[in-house]
PQR file with spaces between the fields and no chain letter, atoms N, CA, C, O and H, PARSE charges and radii, in Angstrom:
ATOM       1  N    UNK     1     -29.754    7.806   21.311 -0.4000 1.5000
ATOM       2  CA   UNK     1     -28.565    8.296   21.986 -0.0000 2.0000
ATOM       3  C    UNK     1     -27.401    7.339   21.795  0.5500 1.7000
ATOM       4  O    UNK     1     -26.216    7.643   21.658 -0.5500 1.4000
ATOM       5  N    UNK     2     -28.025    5.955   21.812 -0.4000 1.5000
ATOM       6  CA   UNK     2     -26.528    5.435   21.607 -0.0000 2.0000
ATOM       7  C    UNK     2     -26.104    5.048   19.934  0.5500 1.7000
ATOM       8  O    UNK     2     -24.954    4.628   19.810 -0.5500 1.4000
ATOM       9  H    UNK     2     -28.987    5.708   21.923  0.4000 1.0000
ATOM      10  N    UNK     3     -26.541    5.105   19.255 -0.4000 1.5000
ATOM      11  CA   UNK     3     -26.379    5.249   17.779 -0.0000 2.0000
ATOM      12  C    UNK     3     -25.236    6.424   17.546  0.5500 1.7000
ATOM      13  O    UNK     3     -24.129    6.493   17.012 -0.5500 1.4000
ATOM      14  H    UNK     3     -27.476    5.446   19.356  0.4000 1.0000
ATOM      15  N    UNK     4     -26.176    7.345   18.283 -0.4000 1.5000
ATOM      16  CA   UNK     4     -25.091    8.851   18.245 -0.0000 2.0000
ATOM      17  C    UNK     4     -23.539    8.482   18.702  0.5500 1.7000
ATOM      18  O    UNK     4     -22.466    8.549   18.102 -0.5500 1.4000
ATOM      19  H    UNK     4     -27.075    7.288   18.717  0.4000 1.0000
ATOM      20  N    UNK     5     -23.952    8.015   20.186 -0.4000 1.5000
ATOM      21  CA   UNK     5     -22.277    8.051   20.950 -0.0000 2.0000
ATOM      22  C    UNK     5     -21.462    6.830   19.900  0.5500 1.7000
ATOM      23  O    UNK     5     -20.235    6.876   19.801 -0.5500 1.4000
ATOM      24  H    UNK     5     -24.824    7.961   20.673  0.4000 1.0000
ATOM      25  N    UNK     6     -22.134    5.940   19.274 -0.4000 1.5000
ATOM      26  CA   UNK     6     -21.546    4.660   18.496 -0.0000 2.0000
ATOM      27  C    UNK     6     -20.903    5.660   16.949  0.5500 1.7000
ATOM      28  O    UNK     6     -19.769    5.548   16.482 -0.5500 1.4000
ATOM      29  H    UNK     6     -23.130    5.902   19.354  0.4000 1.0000
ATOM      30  N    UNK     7     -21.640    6.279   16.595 -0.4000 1.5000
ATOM      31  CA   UNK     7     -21.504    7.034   15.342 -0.0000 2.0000
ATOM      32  C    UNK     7     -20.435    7.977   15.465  0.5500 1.7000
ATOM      33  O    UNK     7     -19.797    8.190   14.434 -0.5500 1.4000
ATOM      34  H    UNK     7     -22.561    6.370   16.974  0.4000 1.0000
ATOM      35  N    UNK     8     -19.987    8.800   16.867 -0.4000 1.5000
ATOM      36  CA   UNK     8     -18.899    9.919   17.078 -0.0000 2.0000
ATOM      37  C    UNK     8     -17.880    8.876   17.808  0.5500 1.7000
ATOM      38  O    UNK     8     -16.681    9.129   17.698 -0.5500 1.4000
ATOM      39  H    UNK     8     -20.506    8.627   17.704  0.4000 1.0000
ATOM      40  N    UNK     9     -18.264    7.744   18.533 -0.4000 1.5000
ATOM      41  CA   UNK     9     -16.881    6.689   18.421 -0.0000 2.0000
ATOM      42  C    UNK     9     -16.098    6.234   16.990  0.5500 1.7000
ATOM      43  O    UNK     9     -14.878    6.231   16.824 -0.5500 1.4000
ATOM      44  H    UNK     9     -19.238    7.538   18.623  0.4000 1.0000
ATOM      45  N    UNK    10     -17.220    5.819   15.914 -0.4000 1.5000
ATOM      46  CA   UNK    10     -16.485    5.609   14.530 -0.0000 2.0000
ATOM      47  C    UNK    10     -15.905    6.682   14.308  0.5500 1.7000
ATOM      48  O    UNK    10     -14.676    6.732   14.262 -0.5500 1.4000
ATOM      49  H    UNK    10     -18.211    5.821   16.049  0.4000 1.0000
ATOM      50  N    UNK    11     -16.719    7.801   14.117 -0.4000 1.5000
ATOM      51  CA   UNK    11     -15.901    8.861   13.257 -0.0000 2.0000
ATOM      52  C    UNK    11     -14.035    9.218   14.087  0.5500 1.7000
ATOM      53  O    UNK    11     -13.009    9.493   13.464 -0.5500 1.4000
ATOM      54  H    UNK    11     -17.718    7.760   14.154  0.4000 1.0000
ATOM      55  N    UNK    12     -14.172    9.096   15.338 -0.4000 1.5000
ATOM      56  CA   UNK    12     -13.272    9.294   15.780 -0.0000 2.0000
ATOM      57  C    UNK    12     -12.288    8.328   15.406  0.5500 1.7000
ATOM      58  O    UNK    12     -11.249    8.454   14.758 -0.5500 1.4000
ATOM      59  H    UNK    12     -15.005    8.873   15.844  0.4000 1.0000
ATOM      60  N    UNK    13     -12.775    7.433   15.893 -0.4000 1.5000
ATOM      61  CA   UNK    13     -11.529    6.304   15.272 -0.0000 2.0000
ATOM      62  C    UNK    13     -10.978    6.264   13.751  0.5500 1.7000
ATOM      63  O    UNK    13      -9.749    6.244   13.673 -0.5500 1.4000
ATOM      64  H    UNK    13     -13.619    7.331   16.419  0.4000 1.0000
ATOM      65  N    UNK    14     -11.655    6.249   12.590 -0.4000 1.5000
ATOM      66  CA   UNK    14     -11.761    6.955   11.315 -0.0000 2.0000
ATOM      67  C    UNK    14     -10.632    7.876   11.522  0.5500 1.7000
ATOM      68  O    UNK    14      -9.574    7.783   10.901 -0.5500 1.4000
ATOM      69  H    UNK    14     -12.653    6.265   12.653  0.4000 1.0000
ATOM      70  N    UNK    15     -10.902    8.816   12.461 -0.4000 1.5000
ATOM      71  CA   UNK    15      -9.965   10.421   12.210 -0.0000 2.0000
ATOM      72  C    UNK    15      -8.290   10.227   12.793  0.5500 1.7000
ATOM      73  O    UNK    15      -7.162   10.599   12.472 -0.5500 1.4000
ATOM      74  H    UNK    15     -11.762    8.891   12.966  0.4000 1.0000
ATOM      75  N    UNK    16      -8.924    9.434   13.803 -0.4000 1.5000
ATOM      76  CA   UNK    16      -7.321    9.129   14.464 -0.0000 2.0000
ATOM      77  C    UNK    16      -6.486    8.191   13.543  0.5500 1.7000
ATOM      78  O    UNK    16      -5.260    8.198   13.658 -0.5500 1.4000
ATOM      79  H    UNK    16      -9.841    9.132   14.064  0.4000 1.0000
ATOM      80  N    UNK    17      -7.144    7.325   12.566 -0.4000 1.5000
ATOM      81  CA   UNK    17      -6.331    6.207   12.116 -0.0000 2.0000
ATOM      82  C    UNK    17      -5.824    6.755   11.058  0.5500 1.7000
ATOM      83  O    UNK    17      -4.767    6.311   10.611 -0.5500 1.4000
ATOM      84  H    UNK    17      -8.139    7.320   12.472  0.4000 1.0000
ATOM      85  N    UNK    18      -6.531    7.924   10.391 -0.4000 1.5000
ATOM      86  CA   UNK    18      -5.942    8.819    9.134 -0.0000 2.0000
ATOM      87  C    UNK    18      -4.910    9.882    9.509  0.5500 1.7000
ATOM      88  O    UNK    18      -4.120   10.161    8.606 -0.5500 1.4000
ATOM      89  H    UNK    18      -7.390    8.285   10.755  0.4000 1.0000
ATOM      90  N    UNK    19      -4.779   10.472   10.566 -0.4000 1.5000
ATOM      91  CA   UNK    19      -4.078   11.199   11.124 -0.0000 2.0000
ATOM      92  C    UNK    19      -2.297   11.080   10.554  0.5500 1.7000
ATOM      93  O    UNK    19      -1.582   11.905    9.984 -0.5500 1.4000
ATOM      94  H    UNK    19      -5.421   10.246   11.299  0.4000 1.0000
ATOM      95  N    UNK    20      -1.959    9.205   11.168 -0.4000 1.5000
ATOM      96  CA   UNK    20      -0.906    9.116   10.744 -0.0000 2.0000
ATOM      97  C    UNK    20      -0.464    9.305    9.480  0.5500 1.7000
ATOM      98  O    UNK    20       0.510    9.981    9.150 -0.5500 1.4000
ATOM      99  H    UNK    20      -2.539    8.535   11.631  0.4000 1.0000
ATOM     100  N    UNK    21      -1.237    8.664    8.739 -0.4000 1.5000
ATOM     101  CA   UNK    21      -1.178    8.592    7.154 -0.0000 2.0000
ATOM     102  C    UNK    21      -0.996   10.012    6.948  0.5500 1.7000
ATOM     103  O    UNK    21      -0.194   10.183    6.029 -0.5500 1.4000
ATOM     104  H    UNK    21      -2.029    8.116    9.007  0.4000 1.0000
ATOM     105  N    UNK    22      -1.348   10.911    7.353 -0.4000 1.5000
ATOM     106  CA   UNK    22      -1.332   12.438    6.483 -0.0000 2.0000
ATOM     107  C    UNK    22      -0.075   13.043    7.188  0.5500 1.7000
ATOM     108  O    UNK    22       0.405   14.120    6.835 -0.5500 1.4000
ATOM     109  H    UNK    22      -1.999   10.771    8.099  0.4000 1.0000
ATOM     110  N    UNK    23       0.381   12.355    8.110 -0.4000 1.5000
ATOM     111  CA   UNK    23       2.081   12.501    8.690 -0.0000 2.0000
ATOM     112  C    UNK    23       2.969   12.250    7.764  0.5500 1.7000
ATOM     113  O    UNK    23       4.038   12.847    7.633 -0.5500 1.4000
ATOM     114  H    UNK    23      -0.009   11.480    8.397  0.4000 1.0000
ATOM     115  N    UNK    24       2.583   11.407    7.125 -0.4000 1.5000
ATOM     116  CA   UNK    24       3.807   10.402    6.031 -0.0000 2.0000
ATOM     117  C    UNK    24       4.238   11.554    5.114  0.5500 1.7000
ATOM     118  O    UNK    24       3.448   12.427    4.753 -0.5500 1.4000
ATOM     119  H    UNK    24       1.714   10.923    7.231  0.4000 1.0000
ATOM     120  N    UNK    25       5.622   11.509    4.729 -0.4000 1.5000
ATOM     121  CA   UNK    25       5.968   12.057    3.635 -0.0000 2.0000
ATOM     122  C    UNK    25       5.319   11.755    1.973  0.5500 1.7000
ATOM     123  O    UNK    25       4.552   10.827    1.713 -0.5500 1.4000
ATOM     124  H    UNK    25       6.263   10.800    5.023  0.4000 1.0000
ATOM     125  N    UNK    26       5.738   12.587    1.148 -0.4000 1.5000
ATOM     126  CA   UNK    26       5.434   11.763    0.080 -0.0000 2.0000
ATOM     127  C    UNK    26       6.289   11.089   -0.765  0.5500 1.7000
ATOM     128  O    UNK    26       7.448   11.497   -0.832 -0.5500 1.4000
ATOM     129  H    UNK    26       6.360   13.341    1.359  0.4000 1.0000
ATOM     130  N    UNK    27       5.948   10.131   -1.430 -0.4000 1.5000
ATOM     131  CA   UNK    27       7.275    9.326   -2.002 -0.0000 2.0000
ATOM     132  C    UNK    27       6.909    9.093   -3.073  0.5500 1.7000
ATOM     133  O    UNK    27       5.760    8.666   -3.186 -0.5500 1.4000
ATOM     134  H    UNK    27       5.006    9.800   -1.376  0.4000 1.0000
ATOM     135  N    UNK    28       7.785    9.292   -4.350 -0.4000 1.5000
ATOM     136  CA   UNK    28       7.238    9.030   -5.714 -0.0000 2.0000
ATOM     137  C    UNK    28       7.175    7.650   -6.017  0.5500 1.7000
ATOM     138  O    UNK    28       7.804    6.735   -5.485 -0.5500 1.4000
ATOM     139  H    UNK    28       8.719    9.639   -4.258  0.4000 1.0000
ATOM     140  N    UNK    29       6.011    7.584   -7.304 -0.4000 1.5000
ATOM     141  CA   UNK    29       5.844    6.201   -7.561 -0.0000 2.0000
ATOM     142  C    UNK    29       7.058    5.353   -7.872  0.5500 1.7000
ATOM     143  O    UNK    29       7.151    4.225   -7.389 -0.5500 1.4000
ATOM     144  H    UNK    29       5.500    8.327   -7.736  0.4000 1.0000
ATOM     145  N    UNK    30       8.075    5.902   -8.731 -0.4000 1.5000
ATOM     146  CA   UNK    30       9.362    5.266   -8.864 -0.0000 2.0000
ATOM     147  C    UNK    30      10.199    4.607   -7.689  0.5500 1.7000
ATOM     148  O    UNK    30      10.568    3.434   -7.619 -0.5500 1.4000
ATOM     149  H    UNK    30       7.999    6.819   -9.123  0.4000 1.0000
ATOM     150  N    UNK    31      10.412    5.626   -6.789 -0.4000 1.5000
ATOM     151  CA   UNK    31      10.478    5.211   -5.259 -0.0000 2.0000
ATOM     152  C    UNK    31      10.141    3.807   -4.985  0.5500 1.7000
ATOM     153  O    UNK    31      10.685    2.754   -4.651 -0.5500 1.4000
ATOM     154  H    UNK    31      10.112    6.578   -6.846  0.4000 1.0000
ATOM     155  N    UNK    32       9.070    4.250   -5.262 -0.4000 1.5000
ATOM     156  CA   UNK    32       7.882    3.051   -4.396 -0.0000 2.0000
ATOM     157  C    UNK    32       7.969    1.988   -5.190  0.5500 1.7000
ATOM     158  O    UNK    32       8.121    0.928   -4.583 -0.5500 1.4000
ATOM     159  H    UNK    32       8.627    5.105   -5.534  0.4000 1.0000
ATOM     160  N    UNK    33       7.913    1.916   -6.541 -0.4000 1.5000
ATOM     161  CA   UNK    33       8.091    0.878   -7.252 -0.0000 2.0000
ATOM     162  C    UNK    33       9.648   -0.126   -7.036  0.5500 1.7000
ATOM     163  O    UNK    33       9.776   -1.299   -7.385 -0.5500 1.4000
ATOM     164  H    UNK    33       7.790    2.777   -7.034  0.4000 1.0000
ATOM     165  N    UNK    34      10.890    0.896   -6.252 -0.4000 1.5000
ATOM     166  CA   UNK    34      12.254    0.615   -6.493 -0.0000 2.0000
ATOM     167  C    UNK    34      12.242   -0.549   -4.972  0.5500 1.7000
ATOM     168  O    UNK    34      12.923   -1.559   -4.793 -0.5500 1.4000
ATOM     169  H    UNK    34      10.785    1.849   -5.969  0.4000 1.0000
ATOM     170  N    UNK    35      11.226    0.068   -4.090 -0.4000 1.5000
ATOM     171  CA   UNK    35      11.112   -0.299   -2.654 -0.0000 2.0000
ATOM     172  C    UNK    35      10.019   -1.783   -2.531  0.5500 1.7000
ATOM     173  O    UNK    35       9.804   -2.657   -1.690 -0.5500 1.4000
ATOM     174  H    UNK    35      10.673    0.888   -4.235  0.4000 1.0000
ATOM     175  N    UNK    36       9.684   -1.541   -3.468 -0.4000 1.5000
ATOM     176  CA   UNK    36       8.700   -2.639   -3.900 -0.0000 2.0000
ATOM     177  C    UNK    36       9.418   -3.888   -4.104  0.5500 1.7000
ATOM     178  O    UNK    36       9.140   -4.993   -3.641 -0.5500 1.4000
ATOM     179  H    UNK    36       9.858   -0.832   -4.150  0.4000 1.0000
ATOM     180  N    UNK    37      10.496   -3.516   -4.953 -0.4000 1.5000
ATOM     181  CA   UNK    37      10.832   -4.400   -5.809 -0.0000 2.0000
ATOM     182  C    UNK    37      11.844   -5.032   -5.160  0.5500 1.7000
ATOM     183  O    UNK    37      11.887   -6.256   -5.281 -0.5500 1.4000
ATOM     184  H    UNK    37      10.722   -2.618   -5.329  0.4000 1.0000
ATOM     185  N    UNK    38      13.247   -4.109   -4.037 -0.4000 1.5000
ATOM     186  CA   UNK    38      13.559   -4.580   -3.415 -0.0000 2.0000
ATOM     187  C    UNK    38      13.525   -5.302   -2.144  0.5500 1.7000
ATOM     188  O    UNK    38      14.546   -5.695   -1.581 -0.5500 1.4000
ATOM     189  H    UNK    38      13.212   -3.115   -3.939  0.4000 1.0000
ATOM     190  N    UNK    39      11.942   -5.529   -1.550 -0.4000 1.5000
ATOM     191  CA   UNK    39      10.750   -6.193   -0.554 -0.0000 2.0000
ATOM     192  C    UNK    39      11.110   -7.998   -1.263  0.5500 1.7000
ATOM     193  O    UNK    39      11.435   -9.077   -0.768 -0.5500 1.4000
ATOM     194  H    UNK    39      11.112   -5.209   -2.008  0.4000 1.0000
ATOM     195  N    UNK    40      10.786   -7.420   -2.801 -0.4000 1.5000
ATOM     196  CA   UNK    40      10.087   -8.780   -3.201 -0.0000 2.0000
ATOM     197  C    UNK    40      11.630   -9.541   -3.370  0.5500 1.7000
ATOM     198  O    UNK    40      11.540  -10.752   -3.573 -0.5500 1.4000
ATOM     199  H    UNK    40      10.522   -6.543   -3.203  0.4000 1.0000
ATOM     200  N    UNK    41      12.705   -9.115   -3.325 -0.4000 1.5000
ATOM     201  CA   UNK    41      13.813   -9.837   -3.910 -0.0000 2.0000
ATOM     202  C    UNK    41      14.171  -10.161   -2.451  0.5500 1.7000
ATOM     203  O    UNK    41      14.791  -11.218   -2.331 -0.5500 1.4000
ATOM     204  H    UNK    41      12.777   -8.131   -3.160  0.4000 1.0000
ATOM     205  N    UNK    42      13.957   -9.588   -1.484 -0.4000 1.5000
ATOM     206  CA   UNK    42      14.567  -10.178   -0.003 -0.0000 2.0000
ATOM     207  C    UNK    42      13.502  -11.145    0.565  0.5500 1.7000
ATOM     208  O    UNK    42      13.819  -11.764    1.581 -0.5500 1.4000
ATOM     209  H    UNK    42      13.453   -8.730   -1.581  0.4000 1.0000
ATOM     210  N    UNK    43      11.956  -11.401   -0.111 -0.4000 1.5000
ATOM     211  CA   UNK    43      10.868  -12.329    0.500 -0.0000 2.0000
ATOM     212  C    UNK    43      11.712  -13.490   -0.541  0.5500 1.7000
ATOM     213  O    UNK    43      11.804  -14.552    0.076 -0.5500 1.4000
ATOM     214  H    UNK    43      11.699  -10.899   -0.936  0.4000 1.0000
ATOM     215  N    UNK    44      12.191  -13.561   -1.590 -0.4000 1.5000
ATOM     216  CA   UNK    44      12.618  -14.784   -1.940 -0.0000 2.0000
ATOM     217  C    UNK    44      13.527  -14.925   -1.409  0.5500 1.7000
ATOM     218  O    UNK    44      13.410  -15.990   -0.802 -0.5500 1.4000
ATOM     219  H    UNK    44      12.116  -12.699   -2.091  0.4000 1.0000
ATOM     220  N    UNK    45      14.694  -14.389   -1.176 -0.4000 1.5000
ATOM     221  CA   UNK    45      15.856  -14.540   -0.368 -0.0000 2.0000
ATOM     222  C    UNK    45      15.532  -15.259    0.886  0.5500 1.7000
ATOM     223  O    UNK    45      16.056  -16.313    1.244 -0.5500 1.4000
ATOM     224  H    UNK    45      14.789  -13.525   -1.669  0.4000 1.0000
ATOM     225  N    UNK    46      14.558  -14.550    1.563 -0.4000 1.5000
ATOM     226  CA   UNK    46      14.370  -15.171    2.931 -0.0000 2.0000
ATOM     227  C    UNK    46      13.440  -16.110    2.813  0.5500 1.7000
ATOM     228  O    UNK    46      13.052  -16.469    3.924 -0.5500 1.4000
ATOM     229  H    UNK    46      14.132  -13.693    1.272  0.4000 1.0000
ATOM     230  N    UNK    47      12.965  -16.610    2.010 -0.4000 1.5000
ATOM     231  CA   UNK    47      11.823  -17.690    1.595 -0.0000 2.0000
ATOM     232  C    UNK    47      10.346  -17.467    2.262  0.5500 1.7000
ATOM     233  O    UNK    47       9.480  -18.308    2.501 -0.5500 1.4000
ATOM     234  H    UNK    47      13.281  -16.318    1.107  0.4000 1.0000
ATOM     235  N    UNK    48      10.347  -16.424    2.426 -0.4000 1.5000
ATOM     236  CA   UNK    48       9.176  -15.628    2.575 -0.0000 2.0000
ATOM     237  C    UNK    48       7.917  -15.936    1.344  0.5500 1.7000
ATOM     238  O    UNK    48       6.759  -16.313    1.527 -0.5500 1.4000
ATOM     239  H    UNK    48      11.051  -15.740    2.232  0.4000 1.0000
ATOM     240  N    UNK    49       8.660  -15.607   -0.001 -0.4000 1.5000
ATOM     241  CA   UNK    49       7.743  -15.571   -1.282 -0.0000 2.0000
ATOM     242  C    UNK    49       8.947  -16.957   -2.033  0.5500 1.7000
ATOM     243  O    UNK    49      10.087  -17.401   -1.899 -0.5500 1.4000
ATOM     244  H    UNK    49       9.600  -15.301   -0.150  0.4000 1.0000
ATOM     245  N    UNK    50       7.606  -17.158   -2.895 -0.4000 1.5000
ATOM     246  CA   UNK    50       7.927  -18.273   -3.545 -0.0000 2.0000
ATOM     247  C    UNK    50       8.294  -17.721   -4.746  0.5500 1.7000
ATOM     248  O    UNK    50       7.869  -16.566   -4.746 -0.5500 1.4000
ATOM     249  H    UNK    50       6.680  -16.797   -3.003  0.4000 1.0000
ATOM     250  N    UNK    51       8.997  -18.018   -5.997 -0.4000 1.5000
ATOM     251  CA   UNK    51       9.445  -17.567   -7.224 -0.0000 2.0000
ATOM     252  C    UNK    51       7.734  -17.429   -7.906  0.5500 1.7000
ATOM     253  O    UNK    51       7.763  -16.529   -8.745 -0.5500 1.4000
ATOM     254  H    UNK    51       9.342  -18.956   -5.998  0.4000 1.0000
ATOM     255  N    UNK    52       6.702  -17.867   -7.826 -0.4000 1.5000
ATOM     256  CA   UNK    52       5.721  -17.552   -8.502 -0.0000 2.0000
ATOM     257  C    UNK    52       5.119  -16.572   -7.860  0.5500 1.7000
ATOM     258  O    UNK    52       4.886  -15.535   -8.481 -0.5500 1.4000
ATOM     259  H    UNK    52       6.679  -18.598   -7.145  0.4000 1.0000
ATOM     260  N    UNK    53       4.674  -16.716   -6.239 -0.4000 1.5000
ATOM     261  CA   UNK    53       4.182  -15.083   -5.616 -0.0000 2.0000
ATOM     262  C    UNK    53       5.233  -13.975   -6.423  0.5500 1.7000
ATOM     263  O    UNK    53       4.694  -12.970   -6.886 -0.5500 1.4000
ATOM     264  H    UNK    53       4.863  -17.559   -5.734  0.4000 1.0000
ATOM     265  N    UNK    54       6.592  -14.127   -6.584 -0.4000 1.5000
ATOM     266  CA   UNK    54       7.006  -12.633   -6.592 -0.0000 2.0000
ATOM     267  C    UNK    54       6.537  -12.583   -7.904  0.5500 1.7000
ATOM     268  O    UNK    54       5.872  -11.611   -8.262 -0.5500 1.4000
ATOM     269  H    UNK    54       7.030  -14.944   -6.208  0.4000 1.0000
ATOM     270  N    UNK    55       6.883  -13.821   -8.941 -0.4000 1.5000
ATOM     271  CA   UNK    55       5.846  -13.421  -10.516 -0.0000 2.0000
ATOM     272  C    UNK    55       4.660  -12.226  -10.344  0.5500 1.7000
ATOM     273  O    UNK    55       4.394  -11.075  -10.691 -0.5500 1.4000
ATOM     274  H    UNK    55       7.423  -14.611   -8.650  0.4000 1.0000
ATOM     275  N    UNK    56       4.083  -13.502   -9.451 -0.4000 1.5000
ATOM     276  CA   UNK    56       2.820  -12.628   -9.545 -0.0000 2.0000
ATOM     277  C    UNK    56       2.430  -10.891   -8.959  0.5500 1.7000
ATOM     278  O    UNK    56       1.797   -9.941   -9.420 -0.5500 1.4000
ATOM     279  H    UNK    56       4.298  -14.437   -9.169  0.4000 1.0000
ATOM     280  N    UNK    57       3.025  -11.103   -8.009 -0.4000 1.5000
ATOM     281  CA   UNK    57       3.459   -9.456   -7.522 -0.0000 2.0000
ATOM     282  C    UNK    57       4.197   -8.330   -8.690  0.5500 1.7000
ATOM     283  O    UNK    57       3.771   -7.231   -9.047 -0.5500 1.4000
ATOM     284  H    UNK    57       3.539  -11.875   -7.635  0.4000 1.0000
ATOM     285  N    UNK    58       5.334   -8.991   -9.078 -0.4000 1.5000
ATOM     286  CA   UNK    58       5.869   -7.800   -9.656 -0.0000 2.0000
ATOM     287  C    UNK    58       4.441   -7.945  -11.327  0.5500 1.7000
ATOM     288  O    UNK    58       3.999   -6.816  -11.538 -0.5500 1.4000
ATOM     289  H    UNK    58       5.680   -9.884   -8.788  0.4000 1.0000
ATOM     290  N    UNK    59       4.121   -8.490  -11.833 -0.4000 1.5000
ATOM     291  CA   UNK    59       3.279   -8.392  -12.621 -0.0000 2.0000
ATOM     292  C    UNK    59       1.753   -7.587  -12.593  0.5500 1.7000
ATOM     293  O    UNK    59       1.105   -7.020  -13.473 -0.5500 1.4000
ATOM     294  H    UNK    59       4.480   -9.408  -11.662  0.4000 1.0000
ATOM     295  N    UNK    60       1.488   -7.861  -10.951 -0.4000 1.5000
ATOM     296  CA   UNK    60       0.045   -7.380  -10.590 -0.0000 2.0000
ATOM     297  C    UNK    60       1.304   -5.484  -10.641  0.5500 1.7000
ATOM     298  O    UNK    60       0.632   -4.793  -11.407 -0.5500 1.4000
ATOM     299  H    UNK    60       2.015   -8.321  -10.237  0.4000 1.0000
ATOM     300  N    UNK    61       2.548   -4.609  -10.227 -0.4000 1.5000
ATOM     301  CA   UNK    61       2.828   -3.894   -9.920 -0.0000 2.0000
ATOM     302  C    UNK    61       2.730   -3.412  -11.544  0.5500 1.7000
ATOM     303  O    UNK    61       1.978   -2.489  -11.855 -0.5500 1.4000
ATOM     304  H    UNK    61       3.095   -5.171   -9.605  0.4000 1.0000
ATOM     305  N    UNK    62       3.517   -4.084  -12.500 -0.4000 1.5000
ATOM     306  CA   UNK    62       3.208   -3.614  -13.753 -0.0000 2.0000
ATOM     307  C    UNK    62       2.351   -3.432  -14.286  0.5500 1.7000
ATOM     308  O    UNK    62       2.542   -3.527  -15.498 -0.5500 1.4000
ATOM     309  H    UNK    62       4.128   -4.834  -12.248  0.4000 1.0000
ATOM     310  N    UNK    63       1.071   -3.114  -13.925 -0.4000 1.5000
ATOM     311  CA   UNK    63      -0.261   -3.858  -13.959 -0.0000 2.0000
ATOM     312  C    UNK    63      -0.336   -2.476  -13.865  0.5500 1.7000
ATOM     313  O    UNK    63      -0.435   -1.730  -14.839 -0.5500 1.4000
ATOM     314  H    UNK    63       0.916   -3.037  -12.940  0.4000 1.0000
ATOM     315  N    UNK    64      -0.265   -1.923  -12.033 -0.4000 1.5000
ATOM     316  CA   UNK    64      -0.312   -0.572  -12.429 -0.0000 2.0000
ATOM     317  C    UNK    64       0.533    0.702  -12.895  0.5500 1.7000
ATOM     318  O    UNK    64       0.141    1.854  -13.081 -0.5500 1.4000
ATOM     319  H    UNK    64      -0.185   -2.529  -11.242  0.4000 1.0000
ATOM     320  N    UNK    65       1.451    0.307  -12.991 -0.4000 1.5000
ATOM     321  CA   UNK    65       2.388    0.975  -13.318 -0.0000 2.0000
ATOM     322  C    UNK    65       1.788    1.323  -15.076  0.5500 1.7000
ATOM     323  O    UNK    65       1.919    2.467  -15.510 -0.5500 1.4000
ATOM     324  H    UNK    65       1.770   -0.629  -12.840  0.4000 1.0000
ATOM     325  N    UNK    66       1.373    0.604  -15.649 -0.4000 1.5000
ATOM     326  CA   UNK    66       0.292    0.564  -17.089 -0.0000 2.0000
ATOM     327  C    UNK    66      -0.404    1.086  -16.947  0.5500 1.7000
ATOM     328  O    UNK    66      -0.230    1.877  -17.874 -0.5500 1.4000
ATOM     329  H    UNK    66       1.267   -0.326  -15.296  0.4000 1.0000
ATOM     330  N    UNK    67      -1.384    1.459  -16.397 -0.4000 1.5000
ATOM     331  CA   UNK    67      -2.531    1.729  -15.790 -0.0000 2.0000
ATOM     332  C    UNK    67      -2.226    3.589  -15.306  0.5500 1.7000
ATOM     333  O    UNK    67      -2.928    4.583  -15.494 -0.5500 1.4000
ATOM     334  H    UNK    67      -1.526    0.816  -15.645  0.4000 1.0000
ATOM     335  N    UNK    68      -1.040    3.439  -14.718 -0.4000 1.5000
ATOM     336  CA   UNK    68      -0.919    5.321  -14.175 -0.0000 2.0000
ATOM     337  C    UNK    68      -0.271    5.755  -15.521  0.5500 1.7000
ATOM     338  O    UNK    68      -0.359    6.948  -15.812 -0.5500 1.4000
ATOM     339  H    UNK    68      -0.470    2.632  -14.565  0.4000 1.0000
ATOM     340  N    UNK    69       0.521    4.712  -16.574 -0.4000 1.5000
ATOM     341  CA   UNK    69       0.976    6.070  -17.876 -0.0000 2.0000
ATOM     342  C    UNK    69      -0.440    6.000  -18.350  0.5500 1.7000
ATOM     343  O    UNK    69      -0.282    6.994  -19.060 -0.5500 1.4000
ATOM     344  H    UNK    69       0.593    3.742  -16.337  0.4000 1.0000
ATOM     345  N    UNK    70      -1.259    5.790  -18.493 -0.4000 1.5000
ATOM     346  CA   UNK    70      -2.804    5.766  -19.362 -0.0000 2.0000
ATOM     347  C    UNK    70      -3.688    7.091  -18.799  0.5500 1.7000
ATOM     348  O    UNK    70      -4.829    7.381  -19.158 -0.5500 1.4000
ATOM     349  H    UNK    70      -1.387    4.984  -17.916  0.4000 1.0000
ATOM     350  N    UNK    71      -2.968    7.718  -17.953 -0.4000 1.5000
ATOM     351  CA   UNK    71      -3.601    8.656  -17.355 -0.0000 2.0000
ATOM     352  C    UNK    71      -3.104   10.007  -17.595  0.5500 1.7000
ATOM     353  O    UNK    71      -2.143   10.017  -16.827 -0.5500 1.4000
ATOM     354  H    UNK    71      -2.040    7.483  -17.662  0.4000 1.0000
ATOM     355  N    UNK    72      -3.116   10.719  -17.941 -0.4000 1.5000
ATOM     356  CA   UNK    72      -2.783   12.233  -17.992 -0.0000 2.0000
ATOM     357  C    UNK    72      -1.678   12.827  -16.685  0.5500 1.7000
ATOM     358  O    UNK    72      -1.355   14.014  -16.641 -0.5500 1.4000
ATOM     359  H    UNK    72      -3.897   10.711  -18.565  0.4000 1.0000
């Protein structure tokens, strides 16, 4: 019995935490890449990111951005 009530507590929580997410609009990858990019130029600005984190960020983003033209 309590496996059960533990098992319909996860699932619930699971359902409620996806809920929002399927609220969200959708936003194209370009978007997202433009929003990305202007994140990473205000974490150096504000010294948030260091000139090598944002390297490494905008590189890990090109990364997939490679990765989604390889796809149909």
């Amino acid at each position: 019995m309590k496996r059960l009530l533990v098992s319909a507590l996860a699932l619930a929580c699971v359902a409620g935490a996806a809920a929002p997410a399927a609220a969200q609009s959708w936003v194209s990858i370009n978007q997202r890449q433009a929003t990305l990019d202007h994140r990473i130029d205000q974490g150096i600005k504000n010294g948030s990111l260091s000139a090598g984190e944002a390297s490494r960020l905008r590189a890990e983003f090109r990364g997939f951005a490679t990765l989604r033209a390889r796809y149909p």
